[in-house]
C-alpha positions in Angstrom: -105.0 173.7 214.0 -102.5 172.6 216.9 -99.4 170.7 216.3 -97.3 168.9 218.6 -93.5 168.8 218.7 -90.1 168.7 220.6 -89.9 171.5 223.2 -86.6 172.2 224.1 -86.4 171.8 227.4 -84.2 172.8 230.2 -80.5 172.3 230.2 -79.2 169.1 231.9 -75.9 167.9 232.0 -75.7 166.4 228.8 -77.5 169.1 226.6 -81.0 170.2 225.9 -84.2 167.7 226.4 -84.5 167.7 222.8 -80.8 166.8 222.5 -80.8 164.1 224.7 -83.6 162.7 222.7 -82.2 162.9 219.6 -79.1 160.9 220.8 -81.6 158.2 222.1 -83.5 157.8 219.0 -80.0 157.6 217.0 -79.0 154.6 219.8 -82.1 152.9 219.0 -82.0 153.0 215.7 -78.6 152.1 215.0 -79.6 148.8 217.0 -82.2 148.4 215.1 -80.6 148.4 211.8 -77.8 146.0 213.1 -80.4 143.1 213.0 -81.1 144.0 217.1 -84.8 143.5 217.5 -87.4 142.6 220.1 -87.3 138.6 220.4 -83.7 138.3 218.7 -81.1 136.2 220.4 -77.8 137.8 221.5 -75.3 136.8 223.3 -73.4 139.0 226.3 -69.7 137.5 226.2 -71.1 133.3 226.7 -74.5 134.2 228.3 -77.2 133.9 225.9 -80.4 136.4 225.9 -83.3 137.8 223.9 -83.5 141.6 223.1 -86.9 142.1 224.9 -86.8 146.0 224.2 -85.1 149.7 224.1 -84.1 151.5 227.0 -85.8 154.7 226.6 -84.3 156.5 229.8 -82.1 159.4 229.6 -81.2 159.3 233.0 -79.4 157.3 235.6 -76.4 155.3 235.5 -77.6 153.6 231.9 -78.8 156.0 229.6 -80.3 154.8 226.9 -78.4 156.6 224.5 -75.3 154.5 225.9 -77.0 151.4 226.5 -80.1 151.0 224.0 -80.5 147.3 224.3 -82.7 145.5 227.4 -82.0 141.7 227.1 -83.3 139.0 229.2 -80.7 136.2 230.2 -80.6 133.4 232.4 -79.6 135.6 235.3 -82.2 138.3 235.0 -82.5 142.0 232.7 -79.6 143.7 231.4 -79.4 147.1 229.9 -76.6 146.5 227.0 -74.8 149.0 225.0 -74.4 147.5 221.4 -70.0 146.9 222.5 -71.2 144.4 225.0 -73.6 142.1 222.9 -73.2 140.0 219.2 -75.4 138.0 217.4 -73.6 135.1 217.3 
């Protein structure tokens, strides 16, 4: 029987594939268990949103392990990291 799993990867800057995924699971569930959810309404300083999902990219600019929150606003999609967003 064949199971599947985590291969670590290559090295990148920030640690292993299997590191980096870790980190980004950890993101997303820690904004998860702050009451962050898909359809929830947050607000980013005055500028009201809905959490519309999880950014699930490790690279770039806006990892999601930084910024696990994609919220919808007025003035277009936002990745958020959970500093930058409250629920009220």
């Amino acid at each position: 029987m064949t199971t599947l799993g985590v291969i670590a990867g290559r090295s990148t800057r920030r640690g292993t594939a299997s590191e980096a995924a870790s980190r980004l699971q950890s993101a997303v569930q820690v904004a998860i268990a702050r009451g962050y959810t898909v359809g929830k309404t947050v607000f980013i300083g005055n500028v009201e949103g809905t959490v519309i999902g999880y950014n699930i990219g490790n690279a770039g600019d806006y990892p999601g392990s930084t910024y696990p929150l994609v919220v919808h606003t007025p003035y277009g999609v936002s990745k958020c990291a959970l500093i930058e967003v409250s629920l009220d």
